[in-house]
C-alpha positions in Angstrom: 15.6 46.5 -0.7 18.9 44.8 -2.3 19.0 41.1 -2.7 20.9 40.1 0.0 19.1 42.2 2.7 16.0 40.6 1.0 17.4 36.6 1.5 18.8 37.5 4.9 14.3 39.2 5.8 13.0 35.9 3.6 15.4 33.2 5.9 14.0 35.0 9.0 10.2 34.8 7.7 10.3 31.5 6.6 11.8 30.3 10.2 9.0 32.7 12.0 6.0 30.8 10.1 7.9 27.7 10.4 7.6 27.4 14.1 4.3 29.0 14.1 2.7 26.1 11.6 4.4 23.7 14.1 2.7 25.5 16.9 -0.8 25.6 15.4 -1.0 22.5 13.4 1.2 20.5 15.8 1.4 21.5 19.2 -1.9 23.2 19.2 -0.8 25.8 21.0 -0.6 28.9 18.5 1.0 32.2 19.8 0.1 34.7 17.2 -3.4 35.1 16.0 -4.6 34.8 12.2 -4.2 38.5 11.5 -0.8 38.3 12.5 0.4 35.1 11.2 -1.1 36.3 7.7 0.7 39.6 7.6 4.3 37.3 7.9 3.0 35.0 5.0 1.8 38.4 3.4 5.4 39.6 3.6 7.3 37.0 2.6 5.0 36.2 -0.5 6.0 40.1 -1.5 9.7 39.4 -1.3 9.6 36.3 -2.9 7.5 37.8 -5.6 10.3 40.6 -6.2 13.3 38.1 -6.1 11.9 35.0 -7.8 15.7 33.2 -7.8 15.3 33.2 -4.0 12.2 31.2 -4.1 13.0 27.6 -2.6 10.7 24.4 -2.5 10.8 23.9 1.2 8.9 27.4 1.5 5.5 27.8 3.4 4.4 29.5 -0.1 5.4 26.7 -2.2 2.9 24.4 0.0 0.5 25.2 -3.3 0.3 26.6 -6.6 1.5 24.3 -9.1 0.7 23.2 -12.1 -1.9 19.9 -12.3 0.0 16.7 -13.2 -0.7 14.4 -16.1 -0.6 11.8 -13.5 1.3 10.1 -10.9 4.8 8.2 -11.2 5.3 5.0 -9.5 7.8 5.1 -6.2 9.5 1.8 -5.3 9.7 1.7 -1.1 13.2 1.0 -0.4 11.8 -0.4 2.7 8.3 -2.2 2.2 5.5 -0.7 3.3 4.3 -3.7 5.6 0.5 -4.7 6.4 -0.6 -5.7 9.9 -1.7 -9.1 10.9 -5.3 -8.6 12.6 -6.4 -9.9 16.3 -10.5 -9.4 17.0 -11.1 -11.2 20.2 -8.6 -11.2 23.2 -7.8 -14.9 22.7 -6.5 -13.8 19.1 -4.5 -11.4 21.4 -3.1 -14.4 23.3 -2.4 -16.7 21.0 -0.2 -13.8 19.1 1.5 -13.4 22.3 2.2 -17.1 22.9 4.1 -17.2 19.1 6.0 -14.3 20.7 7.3 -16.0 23.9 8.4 -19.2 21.5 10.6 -16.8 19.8 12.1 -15.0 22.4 13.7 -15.8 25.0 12.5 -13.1 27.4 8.6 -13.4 28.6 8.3 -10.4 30.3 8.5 -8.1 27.0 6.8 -4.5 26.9 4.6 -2.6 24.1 4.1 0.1 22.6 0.0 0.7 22.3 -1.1 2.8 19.5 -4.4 4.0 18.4 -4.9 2.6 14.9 -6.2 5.5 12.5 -8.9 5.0 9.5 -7.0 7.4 7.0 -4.1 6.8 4.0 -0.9 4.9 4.9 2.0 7.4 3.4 5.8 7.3 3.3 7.8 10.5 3.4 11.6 11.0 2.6 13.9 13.7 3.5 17.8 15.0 2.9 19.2 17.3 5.0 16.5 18.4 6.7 14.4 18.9 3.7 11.2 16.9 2.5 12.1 15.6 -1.1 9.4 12.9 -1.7 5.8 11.4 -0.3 4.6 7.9 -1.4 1.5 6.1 -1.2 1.6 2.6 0.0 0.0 1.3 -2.7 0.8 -2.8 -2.9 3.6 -2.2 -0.4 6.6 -2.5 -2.6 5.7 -0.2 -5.3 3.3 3.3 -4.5 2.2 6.4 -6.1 4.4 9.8 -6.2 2.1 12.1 -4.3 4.7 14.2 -3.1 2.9 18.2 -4.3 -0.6 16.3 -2.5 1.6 16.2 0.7 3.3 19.7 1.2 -0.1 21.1 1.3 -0.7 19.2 4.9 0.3 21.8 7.1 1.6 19.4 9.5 4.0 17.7 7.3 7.0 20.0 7.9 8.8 20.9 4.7 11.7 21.4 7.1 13.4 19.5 9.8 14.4 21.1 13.1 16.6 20.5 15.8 19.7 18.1 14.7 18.2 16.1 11.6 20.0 13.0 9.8 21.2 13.0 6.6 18.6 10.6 5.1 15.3 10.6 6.5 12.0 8.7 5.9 9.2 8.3 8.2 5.4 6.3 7.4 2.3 8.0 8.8 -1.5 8.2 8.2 -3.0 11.0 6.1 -6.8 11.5 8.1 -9.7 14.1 7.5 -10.6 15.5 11.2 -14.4 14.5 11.6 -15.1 18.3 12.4 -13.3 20.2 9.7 -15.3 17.0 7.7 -18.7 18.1 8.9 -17.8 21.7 8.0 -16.4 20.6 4.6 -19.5 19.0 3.8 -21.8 21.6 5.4 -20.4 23.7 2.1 -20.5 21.9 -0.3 -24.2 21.0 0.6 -24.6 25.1 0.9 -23.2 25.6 -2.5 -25.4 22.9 -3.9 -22.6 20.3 -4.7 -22.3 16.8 -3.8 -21.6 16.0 0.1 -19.2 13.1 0.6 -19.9 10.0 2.3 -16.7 9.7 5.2 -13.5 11.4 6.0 -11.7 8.1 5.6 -12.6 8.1 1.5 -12.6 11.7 1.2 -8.7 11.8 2.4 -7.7 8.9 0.4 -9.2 10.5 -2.9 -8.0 14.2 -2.0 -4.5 12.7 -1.9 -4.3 11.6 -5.2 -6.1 14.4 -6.9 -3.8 15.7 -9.9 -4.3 19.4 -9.1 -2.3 19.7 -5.6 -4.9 22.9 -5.2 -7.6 20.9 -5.0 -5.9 18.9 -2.2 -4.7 22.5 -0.8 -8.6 23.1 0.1 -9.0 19.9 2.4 -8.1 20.3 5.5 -5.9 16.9 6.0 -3.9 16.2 8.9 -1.4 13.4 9.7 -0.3 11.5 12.9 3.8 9.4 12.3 3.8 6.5 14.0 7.1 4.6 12.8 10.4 5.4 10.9 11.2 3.5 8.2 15.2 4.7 7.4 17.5 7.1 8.5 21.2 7.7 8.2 22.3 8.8 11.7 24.5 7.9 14.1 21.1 8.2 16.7 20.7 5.5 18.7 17.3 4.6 18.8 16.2 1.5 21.2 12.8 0.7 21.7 9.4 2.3 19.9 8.3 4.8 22.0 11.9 6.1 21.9 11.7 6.5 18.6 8.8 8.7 18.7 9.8 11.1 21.1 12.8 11.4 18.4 10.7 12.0 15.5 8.5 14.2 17.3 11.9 16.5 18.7 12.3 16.9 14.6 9.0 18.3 14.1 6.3 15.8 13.2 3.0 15.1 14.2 3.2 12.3 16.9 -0.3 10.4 18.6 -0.2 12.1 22.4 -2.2 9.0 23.3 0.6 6.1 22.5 1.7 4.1 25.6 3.8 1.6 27.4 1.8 -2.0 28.0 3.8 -4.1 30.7 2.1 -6.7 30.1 -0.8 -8.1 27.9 -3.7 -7.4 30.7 -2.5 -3.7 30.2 -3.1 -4.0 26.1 -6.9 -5.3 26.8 -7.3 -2.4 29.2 -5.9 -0.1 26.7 -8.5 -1.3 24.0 -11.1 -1.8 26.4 -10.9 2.0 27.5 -10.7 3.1 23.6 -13.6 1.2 23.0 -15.2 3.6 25.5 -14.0 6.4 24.5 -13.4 6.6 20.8 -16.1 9.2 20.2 -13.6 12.0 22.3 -11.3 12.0 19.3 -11.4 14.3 16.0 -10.8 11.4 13.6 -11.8 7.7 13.0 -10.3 4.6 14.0 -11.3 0.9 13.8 -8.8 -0.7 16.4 -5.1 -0.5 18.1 -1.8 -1.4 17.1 0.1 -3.5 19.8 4.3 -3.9 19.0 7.0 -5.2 20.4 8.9 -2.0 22.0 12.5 -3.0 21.9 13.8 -2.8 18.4 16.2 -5.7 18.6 13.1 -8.0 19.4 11.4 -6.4 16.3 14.5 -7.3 14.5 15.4 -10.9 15.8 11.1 -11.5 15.3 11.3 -10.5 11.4 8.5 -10.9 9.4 6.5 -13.5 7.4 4.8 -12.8 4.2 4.1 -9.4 3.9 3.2 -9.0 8.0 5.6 -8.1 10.8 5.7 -10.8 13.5 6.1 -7.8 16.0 3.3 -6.2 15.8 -0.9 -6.8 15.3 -3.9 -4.4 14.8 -6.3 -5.4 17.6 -9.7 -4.2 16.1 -12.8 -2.6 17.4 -16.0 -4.8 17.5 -17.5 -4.1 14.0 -20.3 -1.6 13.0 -23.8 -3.4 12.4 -27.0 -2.5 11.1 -30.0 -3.9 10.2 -31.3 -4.0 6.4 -33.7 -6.5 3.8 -31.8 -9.3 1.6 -33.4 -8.2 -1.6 -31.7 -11.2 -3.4 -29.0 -13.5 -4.2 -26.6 -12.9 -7.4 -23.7 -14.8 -8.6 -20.3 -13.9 -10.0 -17.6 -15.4 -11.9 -14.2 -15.0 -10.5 -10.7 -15.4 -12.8 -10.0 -18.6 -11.4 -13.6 -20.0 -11.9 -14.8 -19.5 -8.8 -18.7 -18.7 -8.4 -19.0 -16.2 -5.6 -22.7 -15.5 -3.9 -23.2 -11.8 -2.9 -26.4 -10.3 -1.4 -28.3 -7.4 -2.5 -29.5 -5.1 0.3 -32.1 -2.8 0.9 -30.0 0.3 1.1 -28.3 0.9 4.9 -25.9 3.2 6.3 -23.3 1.2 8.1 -20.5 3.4 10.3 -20.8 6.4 7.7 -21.0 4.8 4.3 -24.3 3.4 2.8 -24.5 -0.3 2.2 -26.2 -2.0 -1.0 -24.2 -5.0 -1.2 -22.8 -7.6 0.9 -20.4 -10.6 0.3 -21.5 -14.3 1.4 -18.5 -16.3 0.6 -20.1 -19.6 -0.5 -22.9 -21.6 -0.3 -22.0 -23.4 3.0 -21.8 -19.7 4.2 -25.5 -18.7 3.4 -26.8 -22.7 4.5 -24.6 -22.4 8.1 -26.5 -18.6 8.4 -30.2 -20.2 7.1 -30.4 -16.8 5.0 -33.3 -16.7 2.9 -34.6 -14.2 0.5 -36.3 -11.7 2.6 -35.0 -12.3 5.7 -34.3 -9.3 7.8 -30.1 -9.3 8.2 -27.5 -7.7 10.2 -25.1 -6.3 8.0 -21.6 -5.9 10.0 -18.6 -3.7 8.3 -15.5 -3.8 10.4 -12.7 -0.8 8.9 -12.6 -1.3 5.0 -13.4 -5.0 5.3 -16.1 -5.9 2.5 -19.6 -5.8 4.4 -20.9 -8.8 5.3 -24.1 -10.3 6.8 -23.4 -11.9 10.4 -27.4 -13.6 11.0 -30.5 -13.2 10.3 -34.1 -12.5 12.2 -35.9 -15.7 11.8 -38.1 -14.4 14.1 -39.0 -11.8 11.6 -40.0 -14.0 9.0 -43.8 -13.7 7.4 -43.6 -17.2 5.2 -42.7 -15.3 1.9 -38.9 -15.6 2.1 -37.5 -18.1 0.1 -34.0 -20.2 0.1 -31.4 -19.7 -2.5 -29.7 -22.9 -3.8 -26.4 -23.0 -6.2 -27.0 -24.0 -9.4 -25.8 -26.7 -11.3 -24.7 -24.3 -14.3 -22.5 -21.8 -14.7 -24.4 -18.5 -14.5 -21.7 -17.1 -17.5 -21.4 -20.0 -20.0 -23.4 -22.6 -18.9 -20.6 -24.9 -18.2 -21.2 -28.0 -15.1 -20.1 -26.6 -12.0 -18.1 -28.7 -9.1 -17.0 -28.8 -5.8 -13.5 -29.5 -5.5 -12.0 -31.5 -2.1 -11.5 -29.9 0.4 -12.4 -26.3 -0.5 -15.7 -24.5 -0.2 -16.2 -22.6 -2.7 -18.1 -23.7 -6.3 -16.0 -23.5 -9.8 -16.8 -23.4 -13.4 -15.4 -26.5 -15.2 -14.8 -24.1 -18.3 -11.4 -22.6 -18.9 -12.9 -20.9 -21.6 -16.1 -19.3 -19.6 -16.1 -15.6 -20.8 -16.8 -14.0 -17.5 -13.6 -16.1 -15.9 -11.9 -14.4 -19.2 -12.9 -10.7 -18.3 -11.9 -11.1 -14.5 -8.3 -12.4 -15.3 -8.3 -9.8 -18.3 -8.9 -6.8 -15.8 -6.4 -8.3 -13.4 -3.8 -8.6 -15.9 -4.3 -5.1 -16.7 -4.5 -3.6 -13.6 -1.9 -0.8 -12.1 -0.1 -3.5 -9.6 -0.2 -5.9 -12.8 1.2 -5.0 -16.6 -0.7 -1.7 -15.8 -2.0 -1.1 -19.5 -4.2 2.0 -19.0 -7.4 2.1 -21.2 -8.4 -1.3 -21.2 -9.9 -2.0 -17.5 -14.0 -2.5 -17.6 -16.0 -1.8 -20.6 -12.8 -1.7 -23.1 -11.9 -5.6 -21.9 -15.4 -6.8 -22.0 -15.9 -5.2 -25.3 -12.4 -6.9 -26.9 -13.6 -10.4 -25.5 -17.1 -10.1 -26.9 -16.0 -9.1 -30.1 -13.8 -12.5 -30.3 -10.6 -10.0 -30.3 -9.2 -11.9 -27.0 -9.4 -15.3 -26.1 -6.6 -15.4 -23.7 -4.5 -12.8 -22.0 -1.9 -13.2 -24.7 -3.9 -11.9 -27.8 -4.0 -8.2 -25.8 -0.2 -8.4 -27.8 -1.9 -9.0 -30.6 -4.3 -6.7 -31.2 -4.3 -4.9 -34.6 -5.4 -1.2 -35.0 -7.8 -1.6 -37.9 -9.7 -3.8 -35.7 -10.0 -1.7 -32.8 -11.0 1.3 -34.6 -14.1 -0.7 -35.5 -15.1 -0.7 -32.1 -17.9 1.4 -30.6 -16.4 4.2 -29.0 -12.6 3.5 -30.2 -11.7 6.3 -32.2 -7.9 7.1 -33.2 -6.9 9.0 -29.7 -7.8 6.1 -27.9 -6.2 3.4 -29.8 -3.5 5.1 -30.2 -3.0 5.4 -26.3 -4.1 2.1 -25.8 -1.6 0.7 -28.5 0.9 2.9 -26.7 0.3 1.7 -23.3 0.6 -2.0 -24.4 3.8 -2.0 -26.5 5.1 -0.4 -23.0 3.7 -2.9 -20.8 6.4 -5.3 -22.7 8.9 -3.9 -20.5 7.8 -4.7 -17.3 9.7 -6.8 -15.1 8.8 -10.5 -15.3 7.4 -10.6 -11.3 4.8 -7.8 -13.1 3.9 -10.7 -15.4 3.8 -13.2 -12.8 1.5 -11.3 -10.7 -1.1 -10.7 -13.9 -1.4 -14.4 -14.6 -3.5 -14.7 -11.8 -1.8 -18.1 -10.4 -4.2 -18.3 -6.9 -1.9 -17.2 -3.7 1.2 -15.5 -6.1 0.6 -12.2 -5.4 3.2 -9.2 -6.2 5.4 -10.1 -3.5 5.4 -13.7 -4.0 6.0 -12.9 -7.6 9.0 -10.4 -6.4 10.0 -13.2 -4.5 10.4 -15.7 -7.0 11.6 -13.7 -9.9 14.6 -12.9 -7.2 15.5 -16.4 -6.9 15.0 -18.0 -10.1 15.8 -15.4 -12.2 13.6 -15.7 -15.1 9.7 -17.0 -15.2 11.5 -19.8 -17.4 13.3 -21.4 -14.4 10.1 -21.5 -12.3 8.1 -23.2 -15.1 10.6 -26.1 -14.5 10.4 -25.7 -10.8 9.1 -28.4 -8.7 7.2 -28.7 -5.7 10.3 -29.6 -3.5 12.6 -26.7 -4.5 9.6 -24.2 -4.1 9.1 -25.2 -0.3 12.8 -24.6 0.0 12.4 -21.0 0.1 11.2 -18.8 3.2 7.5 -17.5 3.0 6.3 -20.5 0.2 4.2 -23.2 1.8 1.9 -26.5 0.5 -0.5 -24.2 -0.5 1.7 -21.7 -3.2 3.9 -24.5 -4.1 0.7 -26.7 -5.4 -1.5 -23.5 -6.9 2.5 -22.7 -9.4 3.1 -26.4 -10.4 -0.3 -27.1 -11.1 -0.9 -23.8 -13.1 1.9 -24.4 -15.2 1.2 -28.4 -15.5 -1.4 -27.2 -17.8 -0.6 -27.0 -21.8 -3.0 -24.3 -22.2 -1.2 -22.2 -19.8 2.1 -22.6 -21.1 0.7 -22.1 -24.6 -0.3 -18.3 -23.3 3.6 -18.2 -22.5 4.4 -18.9 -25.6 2.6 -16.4 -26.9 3.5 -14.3 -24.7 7.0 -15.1 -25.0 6.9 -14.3 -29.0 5.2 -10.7 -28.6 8.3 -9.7 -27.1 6.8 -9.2 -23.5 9.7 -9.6 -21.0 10.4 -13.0 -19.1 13.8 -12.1 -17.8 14.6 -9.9 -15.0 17.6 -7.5 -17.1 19.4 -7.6 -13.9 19.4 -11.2 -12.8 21.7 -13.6 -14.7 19.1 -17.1 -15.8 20.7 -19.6 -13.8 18.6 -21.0 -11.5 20.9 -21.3 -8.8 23.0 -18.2 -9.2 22.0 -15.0 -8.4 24.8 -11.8 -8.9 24.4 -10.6 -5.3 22.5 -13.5 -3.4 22.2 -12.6 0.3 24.8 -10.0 0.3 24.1 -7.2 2.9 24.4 -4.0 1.8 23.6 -0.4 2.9 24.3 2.3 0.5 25.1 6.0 2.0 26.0 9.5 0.1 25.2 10.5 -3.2 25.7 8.3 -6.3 26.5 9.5 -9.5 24.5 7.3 -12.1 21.5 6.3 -9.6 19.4 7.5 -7.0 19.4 6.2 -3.8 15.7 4.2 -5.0 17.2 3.0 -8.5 20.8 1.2 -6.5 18.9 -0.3 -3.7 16.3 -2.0 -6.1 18.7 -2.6 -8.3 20.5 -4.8 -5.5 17.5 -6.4 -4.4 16.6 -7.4 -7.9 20.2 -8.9 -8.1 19.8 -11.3 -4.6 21.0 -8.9 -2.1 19.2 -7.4 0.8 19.3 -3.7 1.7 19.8 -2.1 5.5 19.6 1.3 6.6 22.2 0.7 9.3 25.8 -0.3 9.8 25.9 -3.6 11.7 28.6 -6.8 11.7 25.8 -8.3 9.6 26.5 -5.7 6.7 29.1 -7.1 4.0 29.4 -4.1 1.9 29.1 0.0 2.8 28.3 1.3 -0.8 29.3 4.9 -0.6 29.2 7.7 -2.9 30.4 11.3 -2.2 29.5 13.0 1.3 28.9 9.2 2.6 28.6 10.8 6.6 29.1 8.5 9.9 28.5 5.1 8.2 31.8 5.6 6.7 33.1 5.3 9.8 30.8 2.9 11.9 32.0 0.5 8.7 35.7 0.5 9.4 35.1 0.7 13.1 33.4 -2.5 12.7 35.3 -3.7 9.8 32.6 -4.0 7.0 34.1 -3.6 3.3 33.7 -0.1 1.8 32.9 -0.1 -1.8 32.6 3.2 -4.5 30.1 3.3 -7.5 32.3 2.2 -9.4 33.5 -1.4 -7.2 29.8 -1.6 -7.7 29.6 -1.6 -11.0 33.1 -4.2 -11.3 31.6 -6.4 -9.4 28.2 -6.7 -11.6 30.4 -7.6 -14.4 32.5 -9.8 -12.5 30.0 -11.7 -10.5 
């Protein structure tokens, strides 16, 4: 067969199994039988195989086979990958609803309802048509490049159909059907291997497995519920419309979403899911309720890192009944001494229970737990068990009641209660275990991610006297480390390595690692973008702080305070003299001035020193916000080559259309 007559048979094979996948894995309503839909992939494998330079990515035999990563790169979401505020009781429902109607001016609003699935939140990406790119959520501004993970779903297309956009990304949840779990398990426990405990844990850890042919032999499925961006002149109104879009292009859409006139018709639809939930082939632990018209979603906005428009109304949790074995304590990074239970082992909705948190000591007093009570153990979703009561009935005269003590269980140091919170501290800034908690936070991935020096590594360097603040981790000298149990050359080399690169993070990286209570990675993104260097918010007081959108009483107090204290600033100094960054590259360090602040732009085409990711953080670091859309709102249209109909929704409305290289003059110029 000659090479053109080969493309021309490949084109037509890769369509054919196209549309079957869609029907199987979709639709559900497969035309062709195994026999025959293996011949086709038989076939085209053979042609491929004789012309290798026709192989493409976007190929049903490219959904496996390569080779294992070394590991996974971080994606920044252009669009951030929001979490859902939660509503457990249909008064939480109400009151949500009354914040809506003060917001809008229209009381008779509709929603979309939405089963809310127990799997992995993803992101995908496509251009023209093709899938280029799948993300974790991972903190929601930054995730995990699981891309290879994700073109073994067979419901992912590879492939668009019908009229696609340009640009292209959708979010959707990554689930293990209960019944292809039960068979999964079934063989593994035939072959003598390790069964594992849910679907929900199972999915999440077969999507980041490094070998995408692992991955290939777990039968994952996904459900998209919401698009994220696209480049289209499609006009999309409301929610469900958006859907029915999405799902005309080929993905996997919920047949079970609905229209709610009003809020009776949202407690009817969780009431009837409540019901029902053991008819479907995967696990979920509530619904999602939004407001259906776009422009309200838009106009609503969001606050923190949760959408205004939207809520997860959850399912009554999961209980159980178990032994409280006994009471521990542990020392938190900011001093805090947190009680947690140990339980007689209990399965609780699929996973076995052994702990439990309880919050505080007013917590176990206002529950009268004792020490060998008989407890209900509740887990709701992935919320940390907890117990709810306990059986005093039960009770034989042997249990006994827990009391905090007056010492710190780490250091000894007097413990306090401080006004008008809860919980109990340690009066130590020095108190080793406070050390090793803020030690493994500063090191974490969604910190100054310095891999190979989380849990035993840490502990080890503050028990040796190596580190006595976060600061000396810059300081550590090879020599020293190699005299270390288990330290030998490799691994100080790579952990050397990864800390001379951890310098380079961007300064909201280091702001998060501090551990300042409430400042969080997007607070910290936040902040960096408006003051430009950690520098200016040292010198920040509490009035300027409340100035800016999504800071309140409580974030303002917890940053002046934490920097109010000498031996805090002292680890900046430190800091500051190891060379670790504390000024964004792309920000200029005025406090007031910021090169883009609160310019609009969207960016469409194809740049030629960027990628679409690197420009649009790039302008967000700067002070300007990105859109996927065209609107009188937008101030610039940054477009590179093949820039499609935004080009021309900006001069129909007017908006300023910059090149790369305007761009980059006005950097310079700002």
């Amino acid at each position: 067969m000659e090479r053109k007559e080969a493309g021309n048979r490949i084109n037509q094979l890769r369509a054919l199994i196209d549309r079957h996948n869609y029907l199987y894995f979709v639709k559900n309503i497969p035309e062709i039988g195994d026999g025959q839909y293996d011949k086709l992939m038989s076939e085209l494998r053979g042609l491929e195989n004789s012309f290798p330079g026709l192989i493409a990515n976007q190929s049903p035999t490219q959904r496996v086979g390569a080779e294992p990563l070394i590991g996974f790169s971080e994606i920044s979401h252009e669009i951030p990958m929001l979490s859902l505020s939660n509503s457990f009781s249909d008064d939480d429902l109400t009151a949500w609803y009354h914040r809506l109607y003060a917001m809008l001016d229209d009381t008779n609003f509709e929603m979309a309802c939405e089963l809310k699935y127990d799997g992995l939140a993803v992101s995908l990406r496509y251009e023209n048509g093709l899938f280029i790119q799948g993300a974790t959520r991972g903190n929601g501004m930054t995730g995990e490049d699981i891309t290879l993970n994700l073109k073994t779903i067979n419901s992912i297309p590879l492939c668009l159909q019908g009229e696609f956009p340009q640009t292209l990304e959708v979010r959707g949840e990554v689930y293990f059907p209960k019944s292809e779990f039960d068979k999964f398990n079934a063989r593994r426990d035939q072959e003598g291997l390790q069964t594992y405990a849910n679907p929900r844990n199972t999915a999440a850890g077969s999507l980041r497995q490094l070998d995408s042919n692992v991955t290939a032999g777990r039968p994952l499925d996904i459900f998209i519920y919401s698009l994220a961006q696209i480049d289209s002149s499609q006009s999309l109104d409301t929610q469900l419309e958006t859907l029915n879009y999405l799902k005309s292009l080929g993905f996997k859409i919920n047949p079970h979403n609905v229209l709610a006139k009003n809020r009776q018709e949202v407690i009817e639809y969780h009431t009837n899911w409540i019901q029902n939930l053991a008819s479907l082939d995967y696990d979920c632990d509530g619904i999602v309720v939004k407001v259906n018209r776009l422009d309200y979603q838009q106009h609503l906005g969001t606050i923190g890192r949760e959408p205004r428009w939207a809520t997860a109304y959850k399912f009554p949790a999961v209980q159980a009944q178990t032994r409280l074995l006994e009471i521990r304590l542990n020392v938190g990074r900011t001093g805090s001494i947190n009680p947690y239970a140990i339980l007689e082992p209990v399965e609780v909705g699929g996973v076995i229970i052994k702990q439990a948190t309880l919050h505080n000591s007013d917590y176990i007093e206002s529950k009268d737990l004792k020490i060998g009570d008989w407890v209900v153990v509740e887990r709701a979703g992935e919320v940390i068990p907890q117990i709810v009561k306990s059986h005093k009935d039960k009770r034989t005269g042997s249990e006994t009641s827990f009391s905090m003590p007056s010492l710190c269980p780490s250091c000894g140091a007097k413990l306090v209660n401080r006004e008008d919170e809860a919980a109990t501290f340690c009066t130590n800034s020095t108190c080793p275990a406070q050390l090793e908690r803020l030690v493994e936070h500063f090191v974490g991935k969604n910190a100054m991610d310095i891999g190979g020096m989380g849990g035993k590594v840490g502990i080890s360097l503050i028990q040796s006297g190596l580190i006595k603040d976060v600061a000396d981790i810059y300081f550590l000298q090879r020599k020293k480390l190699e005299q270390l149990d288990r330290m030998g050359k490799k691994s100080v080399d790579n952990l050397l390595r990864a800390i001379k690169e951890s310098k380079k993070q961007p300064p909201e990286r280091l702001l998060t690692s501090l551990g300042i209570p409430h400042v969080g990675s997007e607070i910290s993104f936040l902040l960096l973008n408006k003051f430009a260097s950690i520098d200016n918010l040292v010198v920040c007081n509490q009035e300027t702080l409340l100035n800016i959108p999504s800071i309140g009483p409580k974030i303002s107090e917890s940053i002046t305070e934490y920097f109010s204290k000498p031996d805090n600033l002292n680890v900046l100094e430190k800091l500051r003299s190891a060379g670790v960054s504390m000024v964004s590259e792309t920000l200029t360090q005025s406090k007031d001035i910021i090169l883009l602040s609160d310019l609009r732009f969207v960016v469409t085409g194809r740049l030629e020193n960027y990628s679409r990711t690197e420009i649009q953080d790039l302008i967000k670091r700067c002070g300007g916000k990105v859109s996927s859309s065209v609107s009188k709102s937008t101030d610039y249209l940054l477009a590179g080559q093949d820039g499609g109909s935004k080009l021309s929704e900006a001069t129909k409305l007017g908006v300023q259309i910059i090149s790369e290289s305007d761009f980059e003059v006005m950097m310079v110029g700002k």
